[in-house]
NUFI-325394 format. One record per residue: x negated, y negated, z negated of N, C-alpha, C in turn; residue number from 1. Coordinates in Angstrom, 2 decimals. Layout:
REM residues N
<<X; Y; Z>; <X; Y; Z>; <X; Y; Z>; NUM> ...
//
This chain:
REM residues 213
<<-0.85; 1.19; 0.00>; <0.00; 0.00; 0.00>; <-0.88; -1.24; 0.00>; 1> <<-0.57; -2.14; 1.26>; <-1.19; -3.40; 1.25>; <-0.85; -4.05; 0.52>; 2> <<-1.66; -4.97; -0.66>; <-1.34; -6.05; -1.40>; <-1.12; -7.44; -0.51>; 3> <<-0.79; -7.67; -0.50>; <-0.64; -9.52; 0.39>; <-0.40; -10.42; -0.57>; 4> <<-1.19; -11.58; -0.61>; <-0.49; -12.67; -1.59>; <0.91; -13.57; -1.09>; 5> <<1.77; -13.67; -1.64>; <2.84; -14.45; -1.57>; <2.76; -16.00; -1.09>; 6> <<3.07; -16.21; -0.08>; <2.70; -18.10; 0.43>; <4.39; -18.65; 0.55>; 7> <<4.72; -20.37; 0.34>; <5.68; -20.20; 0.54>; <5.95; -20.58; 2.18>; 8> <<4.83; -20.15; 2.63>; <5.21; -20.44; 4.11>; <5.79; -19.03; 4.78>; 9> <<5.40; -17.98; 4.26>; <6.21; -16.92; 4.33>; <7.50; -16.42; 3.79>; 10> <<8.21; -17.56; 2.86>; <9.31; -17.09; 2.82>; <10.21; -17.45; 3.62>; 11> <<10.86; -16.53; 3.48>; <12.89; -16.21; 4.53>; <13.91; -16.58; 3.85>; 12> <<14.87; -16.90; 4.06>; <16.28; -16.60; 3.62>; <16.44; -14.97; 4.02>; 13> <<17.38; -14.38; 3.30>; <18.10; -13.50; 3.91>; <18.74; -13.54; 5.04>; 14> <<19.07; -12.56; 5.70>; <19.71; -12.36; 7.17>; <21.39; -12.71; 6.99>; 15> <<21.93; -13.47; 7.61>; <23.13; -13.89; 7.45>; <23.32; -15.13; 6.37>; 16> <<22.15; -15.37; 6.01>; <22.42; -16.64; 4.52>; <22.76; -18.31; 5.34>; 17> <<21.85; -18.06; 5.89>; <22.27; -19.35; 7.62>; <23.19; -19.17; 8.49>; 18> <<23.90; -20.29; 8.98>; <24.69; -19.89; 9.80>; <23.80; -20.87; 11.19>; 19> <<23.77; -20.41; 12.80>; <23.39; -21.27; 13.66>; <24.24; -22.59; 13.72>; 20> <<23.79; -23.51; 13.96>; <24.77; -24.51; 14.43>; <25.41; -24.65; 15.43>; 21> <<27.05; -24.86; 15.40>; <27.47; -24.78; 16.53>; <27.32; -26.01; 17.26>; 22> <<26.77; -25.34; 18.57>; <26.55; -26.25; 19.44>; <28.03; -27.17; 20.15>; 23> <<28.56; -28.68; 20.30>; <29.63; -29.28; 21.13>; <29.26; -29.85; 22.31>; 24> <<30.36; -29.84; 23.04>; <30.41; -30.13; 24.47>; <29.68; -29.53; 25.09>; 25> <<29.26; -27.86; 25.15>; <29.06; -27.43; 26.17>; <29.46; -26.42; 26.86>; 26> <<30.61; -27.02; 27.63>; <32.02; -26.23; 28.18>; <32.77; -25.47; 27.81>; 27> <<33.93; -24.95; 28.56>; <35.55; -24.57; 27.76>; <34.88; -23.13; 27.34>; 28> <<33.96; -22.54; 27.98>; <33.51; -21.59; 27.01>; <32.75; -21.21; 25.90>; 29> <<32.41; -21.88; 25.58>; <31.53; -22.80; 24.03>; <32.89; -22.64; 22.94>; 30> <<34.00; -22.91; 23.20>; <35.26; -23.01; 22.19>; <34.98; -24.71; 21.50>; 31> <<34.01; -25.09; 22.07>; <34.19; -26.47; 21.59>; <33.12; -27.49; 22.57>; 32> <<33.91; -27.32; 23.92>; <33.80; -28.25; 24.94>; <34.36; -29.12; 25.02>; 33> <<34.00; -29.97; 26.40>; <35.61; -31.15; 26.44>; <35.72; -32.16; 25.24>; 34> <<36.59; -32.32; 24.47>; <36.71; -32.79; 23.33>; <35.88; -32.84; 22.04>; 35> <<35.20; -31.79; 22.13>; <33.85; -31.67; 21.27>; <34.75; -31.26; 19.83>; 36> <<36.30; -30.76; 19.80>; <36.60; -30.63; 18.70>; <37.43; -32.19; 17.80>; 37> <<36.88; -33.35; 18.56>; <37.60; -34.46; 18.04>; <38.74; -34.68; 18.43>; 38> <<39.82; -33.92; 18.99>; <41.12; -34.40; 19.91>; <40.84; -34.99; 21.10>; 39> <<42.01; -35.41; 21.25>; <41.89; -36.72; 22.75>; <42.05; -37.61; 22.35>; 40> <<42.57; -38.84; 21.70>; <41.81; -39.99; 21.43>; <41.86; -40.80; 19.72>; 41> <<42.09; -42.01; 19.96>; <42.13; -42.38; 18.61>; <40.98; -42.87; 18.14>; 42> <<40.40; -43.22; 17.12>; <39.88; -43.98; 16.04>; <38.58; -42.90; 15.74>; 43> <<38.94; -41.85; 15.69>; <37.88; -40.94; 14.61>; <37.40; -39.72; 16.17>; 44> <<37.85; -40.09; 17.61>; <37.41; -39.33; 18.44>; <35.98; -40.46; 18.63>; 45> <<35.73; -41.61; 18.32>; <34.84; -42.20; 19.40>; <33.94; -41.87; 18.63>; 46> <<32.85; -42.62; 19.38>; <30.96; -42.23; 18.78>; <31.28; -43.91; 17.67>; 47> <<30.58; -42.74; 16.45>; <30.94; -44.14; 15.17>; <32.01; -44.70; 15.01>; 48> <<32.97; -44.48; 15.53>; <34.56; -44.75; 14.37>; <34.83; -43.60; 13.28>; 49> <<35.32; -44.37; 12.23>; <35.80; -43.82; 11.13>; <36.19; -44.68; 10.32>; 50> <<36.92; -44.16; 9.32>; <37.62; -45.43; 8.41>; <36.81; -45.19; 7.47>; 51> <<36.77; -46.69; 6.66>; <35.87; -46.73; 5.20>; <36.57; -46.16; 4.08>; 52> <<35.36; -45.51; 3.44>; <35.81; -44.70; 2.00>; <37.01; -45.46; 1.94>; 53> <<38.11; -44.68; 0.86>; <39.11; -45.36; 0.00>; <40.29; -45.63; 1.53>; 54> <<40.05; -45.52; 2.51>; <40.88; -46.72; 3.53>; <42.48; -45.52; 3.05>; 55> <<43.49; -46.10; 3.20>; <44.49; -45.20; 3.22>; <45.95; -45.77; 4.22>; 56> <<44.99; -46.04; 5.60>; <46.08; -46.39; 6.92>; <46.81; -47.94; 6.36>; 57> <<45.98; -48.62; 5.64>; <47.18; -50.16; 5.68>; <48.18; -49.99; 4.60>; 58> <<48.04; -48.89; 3.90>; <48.61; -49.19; 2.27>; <48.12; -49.36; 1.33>; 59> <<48.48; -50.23; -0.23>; <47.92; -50.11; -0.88>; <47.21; -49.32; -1.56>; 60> <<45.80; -49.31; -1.30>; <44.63; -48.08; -1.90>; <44.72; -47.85; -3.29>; 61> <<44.52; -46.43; -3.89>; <44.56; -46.42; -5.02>; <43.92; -46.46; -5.78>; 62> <<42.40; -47.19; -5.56>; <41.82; -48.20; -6.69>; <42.62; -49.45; -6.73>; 63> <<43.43; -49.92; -5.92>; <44.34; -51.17; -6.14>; <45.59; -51.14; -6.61>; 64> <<46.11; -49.85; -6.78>; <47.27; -49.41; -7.34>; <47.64; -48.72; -8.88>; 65> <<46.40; -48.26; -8.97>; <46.33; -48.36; -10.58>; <46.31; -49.64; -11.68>; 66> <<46.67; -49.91; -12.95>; <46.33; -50.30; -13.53>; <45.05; -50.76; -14.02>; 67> <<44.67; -52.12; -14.28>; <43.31; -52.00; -15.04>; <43.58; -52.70; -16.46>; 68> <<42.37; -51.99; -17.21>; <42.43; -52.43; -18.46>; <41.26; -52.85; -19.07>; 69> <<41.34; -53.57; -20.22>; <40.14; -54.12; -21.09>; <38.93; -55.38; -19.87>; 70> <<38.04; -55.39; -20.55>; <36.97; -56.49; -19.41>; <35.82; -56.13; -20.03>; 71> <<34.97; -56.66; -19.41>; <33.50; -55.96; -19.35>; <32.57; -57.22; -19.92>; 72> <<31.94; -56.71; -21.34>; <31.35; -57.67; -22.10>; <30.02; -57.94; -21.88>; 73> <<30.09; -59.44; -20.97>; <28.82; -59.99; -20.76>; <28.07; -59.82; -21.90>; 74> <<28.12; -60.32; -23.04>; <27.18; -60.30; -23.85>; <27.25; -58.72; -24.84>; 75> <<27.04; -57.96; -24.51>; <27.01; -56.57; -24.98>; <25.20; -56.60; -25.32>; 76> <<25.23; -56.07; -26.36>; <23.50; -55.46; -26.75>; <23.30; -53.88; -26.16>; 77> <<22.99; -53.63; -25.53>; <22.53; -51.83; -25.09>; <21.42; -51.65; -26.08>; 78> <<21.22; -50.35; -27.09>; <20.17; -50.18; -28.01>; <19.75; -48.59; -27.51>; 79> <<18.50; -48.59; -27.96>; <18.17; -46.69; -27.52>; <18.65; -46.43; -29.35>; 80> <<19.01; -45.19; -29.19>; <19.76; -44.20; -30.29>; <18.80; -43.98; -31.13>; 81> <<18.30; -43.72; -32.42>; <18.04; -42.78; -33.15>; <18.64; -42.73; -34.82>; 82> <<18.06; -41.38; -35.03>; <19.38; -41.01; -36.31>; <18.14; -40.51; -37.21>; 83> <<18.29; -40.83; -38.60>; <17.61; -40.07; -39.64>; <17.00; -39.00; -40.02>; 84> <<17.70; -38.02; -39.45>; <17.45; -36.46; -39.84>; <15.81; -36.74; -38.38>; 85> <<15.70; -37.34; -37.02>; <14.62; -37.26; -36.49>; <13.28; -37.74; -37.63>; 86> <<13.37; -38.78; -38.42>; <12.63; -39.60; -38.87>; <12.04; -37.87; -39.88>; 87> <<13.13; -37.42; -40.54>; <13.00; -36.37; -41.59>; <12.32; -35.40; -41.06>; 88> <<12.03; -35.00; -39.71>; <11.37; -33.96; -39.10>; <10.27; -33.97; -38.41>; 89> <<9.89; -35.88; -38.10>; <8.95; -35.83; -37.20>; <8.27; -36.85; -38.25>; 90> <<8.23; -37.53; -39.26>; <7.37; -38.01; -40.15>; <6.96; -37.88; -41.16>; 91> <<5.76; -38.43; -41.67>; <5.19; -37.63; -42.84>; <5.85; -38.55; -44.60>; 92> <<6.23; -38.19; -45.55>; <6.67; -39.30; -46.40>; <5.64; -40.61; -46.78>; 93> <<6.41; -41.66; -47.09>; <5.60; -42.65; -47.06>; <4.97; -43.58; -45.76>; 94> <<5.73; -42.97; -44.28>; <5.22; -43.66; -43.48>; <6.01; -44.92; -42.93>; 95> <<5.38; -45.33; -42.37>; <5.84; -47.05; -41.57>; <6.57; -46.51; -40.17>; 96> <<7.95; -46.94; -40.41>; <8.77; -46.57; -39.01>; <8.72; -47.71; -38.22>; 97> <<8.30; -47.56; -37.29>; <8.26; -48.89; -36.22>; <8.19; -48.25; -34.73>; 98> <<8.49; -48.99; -34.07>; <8.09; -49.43; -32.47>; <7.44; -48.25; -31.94>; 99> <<5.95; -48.72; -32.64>; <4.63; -48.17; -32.20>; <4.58; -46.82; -32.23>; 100> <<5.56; -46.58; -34.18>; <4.69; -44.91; -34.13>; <5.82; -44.19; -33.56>; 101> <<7.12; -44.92; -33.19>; <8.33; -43.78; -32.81>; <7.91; -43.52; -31.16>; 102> <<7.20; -44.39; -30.47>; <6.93; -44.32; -29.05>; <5.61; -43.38; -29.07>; 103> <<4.62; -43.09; -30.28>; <4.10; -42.30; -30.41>; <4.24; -40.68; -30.68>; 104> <<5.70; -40.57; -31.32>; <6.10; -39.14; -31.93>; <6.87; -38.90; -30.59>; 105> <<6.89; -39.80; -29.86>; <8.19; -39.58; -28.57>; <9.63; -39.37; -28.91>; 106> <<10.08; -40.38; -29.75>; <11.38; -40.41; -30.06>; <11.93; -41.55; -29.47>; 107> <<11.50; -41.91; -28.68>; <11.96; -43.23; -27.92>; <11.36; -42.78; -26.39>; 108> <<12.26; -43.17; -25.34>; <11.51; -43.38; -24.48>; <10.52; -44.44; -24.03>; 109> <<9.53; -44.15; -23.25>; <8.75; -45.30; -22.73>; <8.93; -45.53; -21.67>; 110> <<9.31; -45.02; -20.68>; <10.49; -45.71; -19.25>; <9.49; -46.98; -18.60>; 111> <<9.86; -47.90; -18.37>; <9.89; -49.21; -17.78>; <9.68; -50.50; -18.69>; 112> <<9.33; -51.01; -18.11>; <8.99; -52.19; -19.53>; <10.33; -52.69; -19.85>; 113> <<11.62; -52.79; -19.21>; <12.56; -52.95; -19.78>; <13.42; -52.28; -20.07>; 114> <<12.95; -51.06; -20.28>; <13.36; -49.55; -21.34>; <12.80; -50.11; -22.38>; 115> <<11.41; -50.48; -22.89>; <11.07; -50.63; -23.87>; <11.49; -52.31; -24.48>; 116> <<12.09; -52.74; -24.25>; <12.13; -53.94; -24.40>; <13.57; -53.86; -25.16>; 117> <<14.43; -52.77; -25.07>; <15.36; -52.61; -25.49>; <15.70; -52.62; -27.06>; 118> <<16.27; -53.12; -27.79>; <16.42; -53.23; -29.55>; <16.42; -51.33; -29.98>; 119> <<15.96; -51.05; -31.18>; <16.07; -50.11; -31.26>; <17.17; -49.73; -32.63>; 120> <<18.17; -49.21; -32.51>; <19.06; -48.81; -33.88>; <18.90; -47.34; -34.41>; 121> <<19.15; -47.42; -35.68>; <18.86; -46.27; -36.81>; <20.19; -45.48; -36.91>; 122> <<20.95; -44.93; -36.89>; <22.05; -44.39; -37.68>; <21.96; -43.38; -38.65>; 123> <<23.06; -42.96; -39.09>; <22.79; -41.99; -40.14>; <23.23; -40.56; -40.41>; 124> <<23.12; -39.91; -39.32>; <23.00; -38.83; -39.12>; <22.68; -37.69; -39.61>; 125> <<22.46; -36.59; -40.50>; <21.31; -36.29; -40.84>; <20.68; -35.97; -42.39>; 126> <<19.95; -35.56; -43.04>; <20.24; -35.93; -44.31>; <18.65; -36.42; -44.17>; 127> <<18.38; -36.98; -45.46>; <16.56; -37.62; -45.57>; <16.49; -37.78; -47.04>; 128> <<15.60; -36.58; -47.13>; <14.79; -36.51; -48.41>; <13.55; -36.84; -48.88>; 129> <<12.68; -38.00; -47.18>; <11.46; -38.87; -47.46>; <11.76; -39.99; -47.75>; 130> <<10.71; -40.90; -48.24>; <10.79; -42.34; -48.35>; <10.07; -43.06; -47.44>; 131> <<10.68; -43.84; -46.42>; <9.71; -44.55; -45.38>; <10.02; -46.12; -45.55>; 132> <<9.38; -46.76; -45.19>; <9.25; -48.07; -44.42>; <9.89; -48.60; -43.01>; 133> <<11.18; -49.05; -43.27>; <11.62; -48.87; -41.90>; <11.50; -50.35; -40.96>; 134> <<10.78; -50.71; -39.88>; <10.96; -51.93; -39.50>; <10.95; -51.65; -37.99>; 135> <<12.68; -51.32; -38.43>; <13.39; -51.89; -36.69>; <14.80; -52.63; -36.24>; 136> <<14.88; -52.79; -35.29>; <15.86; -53.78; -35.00>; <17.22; -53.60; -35.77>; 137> <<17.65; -52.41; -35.73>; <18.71; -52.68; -36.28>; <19.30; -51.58; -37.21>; 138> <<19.84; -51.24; -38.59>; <20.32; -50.40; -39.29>; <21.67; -50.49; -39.67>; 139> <<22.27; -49.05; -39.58>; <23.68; -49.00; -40.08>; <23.92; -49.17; -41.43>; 140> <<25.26; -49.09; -41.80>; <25.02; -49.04; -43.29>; <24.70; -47.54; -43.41>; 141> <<25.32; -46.40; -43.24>; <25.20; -45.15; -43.60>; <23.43; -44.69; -43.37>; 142> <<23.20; -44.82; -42.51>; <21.66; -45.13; -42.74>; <20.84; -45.72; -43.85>; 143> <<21.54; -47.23; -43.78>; <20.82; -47.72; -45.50>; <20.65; -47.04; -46.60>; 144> <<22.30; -46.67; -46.49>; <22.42; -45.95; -48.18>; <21.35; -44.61; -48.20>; 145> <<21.08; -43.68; -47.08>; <20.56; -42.85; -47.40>; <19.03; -43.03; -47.41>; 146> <<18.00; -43.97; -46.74>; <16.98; -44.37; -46.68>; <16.78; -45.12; -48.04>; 147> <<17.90; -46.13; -48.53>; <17.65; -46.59; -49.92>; <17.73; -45.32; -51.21>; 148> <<18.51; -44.38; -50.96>; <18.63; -43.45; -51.71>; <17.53; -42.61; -52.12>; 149> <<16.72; -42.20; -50.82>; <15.31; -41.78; -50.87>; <14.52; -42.73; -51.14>; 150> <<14.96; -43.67; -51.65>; <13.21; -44.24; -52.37>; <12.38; -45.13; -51.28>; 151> <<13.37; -45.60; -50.34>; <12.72; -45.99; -48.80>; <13.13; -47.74; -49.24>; 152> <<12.32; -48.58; -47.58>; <12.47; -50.18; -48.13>; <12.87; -50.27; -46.42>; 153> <<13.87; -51.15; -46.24>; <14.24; -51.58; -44.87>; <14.03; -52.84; -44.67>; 154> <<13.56; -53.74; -43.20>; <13.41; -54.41; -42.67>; <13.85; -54.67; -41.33>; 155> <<14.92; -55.06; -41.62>; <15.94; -55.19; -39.91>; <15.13; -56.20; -39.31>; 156> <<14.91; -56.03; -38.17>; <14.12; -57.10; -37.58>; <15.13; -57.98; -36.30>; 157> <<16.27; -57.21; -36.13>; <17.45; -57.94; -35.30>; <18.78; -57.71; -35.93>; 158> <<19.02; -58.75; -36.65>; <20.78; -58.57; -36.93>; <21.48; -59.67; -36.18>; 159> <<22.89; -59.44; -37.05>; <23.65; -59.93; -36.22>; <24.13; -61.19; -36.51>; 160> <<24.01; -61.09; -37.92>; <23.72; -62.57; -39.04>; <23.22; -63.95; -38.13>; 161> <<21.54; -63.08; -37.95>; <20.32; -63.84; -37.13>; <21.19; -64.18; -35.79>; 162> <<22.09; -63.57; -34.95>; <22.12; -64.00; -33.91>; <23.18; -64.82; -33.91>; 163> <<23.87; -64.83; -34.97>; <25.59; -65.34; -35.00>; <24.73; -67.24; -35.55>; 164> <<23.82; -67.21; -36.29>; <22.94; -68.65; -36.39>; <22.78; -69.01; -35.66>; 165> <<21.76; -68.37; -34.89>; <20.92; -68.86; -33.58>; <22.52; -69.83; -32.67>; 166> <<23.08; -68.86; -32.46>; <24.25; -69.62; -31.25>; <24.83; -70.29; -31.80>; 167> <<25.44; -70.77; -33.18>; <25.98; -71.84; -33.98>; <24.90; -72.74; -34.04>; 168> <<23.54; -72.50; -33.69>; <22.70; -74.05; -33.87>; <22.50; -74.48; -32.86>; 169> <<22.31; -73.29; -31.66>; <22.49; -73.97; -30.34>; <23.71; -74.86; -29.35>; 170> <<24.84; -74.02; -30.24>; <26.36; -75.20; -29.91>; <26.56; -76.04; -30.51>; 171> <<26.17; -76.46; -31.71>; <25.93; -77.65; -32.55>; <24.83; -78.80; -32.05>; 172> <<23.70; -78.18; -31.31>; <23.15; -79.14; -30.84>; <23.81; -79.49; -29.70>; 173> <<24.00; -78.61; -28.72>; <24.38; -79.19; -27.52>; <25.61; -80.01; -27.77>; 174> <<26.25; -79.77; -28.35>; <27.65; -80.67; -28.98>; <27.43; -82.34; -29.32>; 175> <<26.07; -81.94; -30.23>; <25.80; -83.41; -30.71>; <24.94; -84.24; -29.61>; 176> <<24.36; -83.47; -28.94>; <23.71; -83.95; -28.01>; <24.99; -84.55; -26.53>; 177> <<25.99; -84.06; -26.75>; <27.40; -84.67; -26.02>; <28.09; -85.74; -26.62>; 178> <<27.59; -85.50; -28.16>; <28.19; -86.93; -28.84>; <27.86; -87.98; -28.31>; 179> <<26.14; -88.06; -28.40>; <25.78; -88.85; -28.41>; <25.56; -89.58; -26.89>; 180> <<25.75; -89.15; -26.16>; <26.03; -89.15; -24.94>; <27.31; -90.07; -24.68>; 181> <<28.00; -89.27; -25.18>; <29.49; -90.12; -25.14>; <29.82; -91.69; -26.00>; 182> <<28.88; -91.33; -27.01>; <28.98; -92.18; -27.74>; <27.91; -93.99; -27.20>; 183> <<26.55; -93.19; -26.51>; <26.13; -94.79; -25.96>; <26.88; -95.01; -24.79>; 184> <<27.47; -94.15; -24.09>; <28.33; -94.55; -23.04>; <29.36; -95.53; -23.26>; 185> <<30.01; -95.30; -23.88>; <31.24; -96.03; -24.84>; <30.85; -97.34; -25.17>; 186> <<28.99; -97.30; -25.60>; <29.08; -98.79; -26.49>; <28.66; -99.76; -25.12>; 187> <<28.10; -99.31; -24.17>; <28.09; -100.01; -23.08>; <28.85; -100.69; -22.44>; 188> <<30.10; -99.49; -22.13>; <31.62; -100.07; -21.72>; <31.94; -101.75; -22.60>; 189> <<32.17; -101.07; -23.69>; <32.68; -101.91; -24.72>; <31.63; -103.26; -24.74>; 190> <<30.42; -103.13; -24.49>; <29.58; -104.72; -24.63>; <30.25; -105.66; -23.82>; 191> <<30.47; -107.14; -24.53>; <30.92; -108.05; -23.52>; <29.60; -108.92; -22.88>; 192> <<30.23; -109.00; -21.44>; <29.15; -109.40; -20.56>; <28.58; -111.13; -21.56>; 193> <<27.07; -110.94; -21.59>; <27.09; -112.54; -21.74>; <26.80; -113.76; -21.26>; 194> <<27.11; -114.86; -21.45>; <27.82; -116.12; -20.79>; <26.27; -116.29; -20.28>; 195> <<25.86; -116.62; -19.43>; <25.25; -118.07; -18.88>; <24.68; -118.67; -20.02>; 196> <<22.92; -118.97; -20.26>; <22.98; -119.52; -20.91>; <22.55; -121.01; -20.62>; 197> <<23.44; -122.51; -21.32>; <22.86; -123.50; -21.08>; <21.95; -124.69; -22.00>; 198> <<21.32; -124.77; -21.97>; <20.41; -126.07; -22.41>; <21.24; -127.30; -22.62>; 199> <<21.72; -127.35; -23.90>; <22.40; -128.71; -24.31>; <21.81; -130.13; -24.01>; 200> <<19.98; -130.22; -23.70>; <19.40; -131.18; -23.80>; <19.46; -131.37; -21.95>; 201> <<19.81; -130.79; -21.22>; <20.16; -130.82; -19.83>; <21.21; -131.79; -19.90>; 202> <<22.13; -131.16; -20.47>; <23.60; -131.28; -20.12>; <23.79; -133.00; -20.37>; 203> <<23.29; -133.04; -21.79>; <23.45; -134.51; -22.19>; <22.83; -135.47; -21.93>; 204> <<21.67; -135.27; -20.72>; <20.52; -136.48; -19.78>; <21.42; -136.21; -18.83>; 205> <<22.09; -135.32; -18.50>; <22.70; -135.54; -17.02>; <24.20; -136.35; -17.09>; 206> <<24.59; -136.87; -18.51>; <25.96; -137.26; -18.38>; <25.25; -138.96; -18.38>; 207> <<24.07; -139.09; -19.16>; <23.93; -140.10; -19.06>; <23.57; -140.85; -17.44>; 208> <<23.18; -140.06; -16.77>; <22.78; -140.37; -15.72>; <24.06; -140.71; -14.99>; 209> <<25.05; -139.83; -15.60>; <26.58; -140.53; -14.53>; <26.68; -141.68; -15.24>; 210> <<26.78; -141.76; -16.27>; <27.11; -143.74; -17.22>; <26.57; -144.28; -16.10>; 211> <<25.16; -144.50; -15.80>; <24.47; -145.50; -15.53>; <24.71; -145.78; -13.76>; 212> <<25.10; -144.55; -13.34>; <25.70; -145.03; -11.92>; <26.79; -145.67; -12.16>; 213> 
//
């Protein structure tokens, strides 16, 4: 028995696993001459007609006939996932949870720089019988309680507190910065134009000058 090594340029399908392609338009004895199988005329016989996805002949389509509901929240946070019981299996007690070492244990992906750029949240999943250091973006409560329970110290580094400020100081300025806007506008309007000014010591050499004519 010859040994041969296996290449995959030698492999087959099985016999019958392919079918040939049937060949169109080449004559009534082909079974798909003439017409090539498209009818005789219409829309979907020519070269490149067809109707677009969804088309349904000039009635209302039924992505337009359903109902829609809810709206789609521009300002949504997307966070990558992780849960407690990982922290309990892939760290040692006493360590510093961050960024660095979870992209190190590979509990985060590293993707694209704006994979990583993404906030990262804790939940509480899990049970945890270490004490760590946690400093990441964001923690649940059920998480807290059990990280505070073990003897652990948290440091949210993105809440929601922080962000609900940030946009109350930024609409407060821009606001006041409209006050005030509005407000020298206003005092402008309101200034009265002023007069001409004249030189009394003019006025009263020039009357004398009419006396004396």
């Amino acid at each position: 028995m010859n040994s041969e090594t296996m290449t995959l340029a030698a492999l087959n399908p099985p016999k019958g696993r392919r079918a040939k392609k049937r060949r169109l338009g080449r004559g009534p004895g082909s079974g798909r001459g003439k017409t090539a199988g498209r009818g005789e005329n219409g829309q979907k016989s020519r070269a490149g007609g067809n109707v677009r996805r969804g088309f349904e002949g000039g009635q209302m389509p039924l992505q337009r006939r359903v109902p829609k509901r809810g709206f789609t929240n521009i300002f949504r946070v997307e966070y990558q996932i992780l849960n407690v019981k990982d922290l309990e299996y892939r760290f040692p007690a006493n360590e510093v949870v961050n960024k660095e070492n979870l992209i190190k244990h590979n509990l985060i992906k590293k993707g694209s720089a704006k994979k990583n750029m993404l906030p990262i949240k804790l939940l509480g999943d899990g049970k945890l019988t270490k004490a760590f250091s946690i400093e990441l973006d964001r923690v649940t409560p059920g998480a807290r309680k059990k990280i505070e329970a073990a003897g652990g110290s948290i440091v949210e580094l993105l809440t929601a507190k922080n962000n609900r400020a940030q946009k109350d100081a930024k609409r407060s300025a821009s606001q006041s910065k409209k006050n005030d806007m509005s407000s020298a506008s206003e005092k402008k309007q309101a200034a009265p134009s002023s007069p001409p000014s004249t030189d009394s010591a003019s006025v009263e050499s020039k009357k004398d000058e009419n006396k004396d004519t």
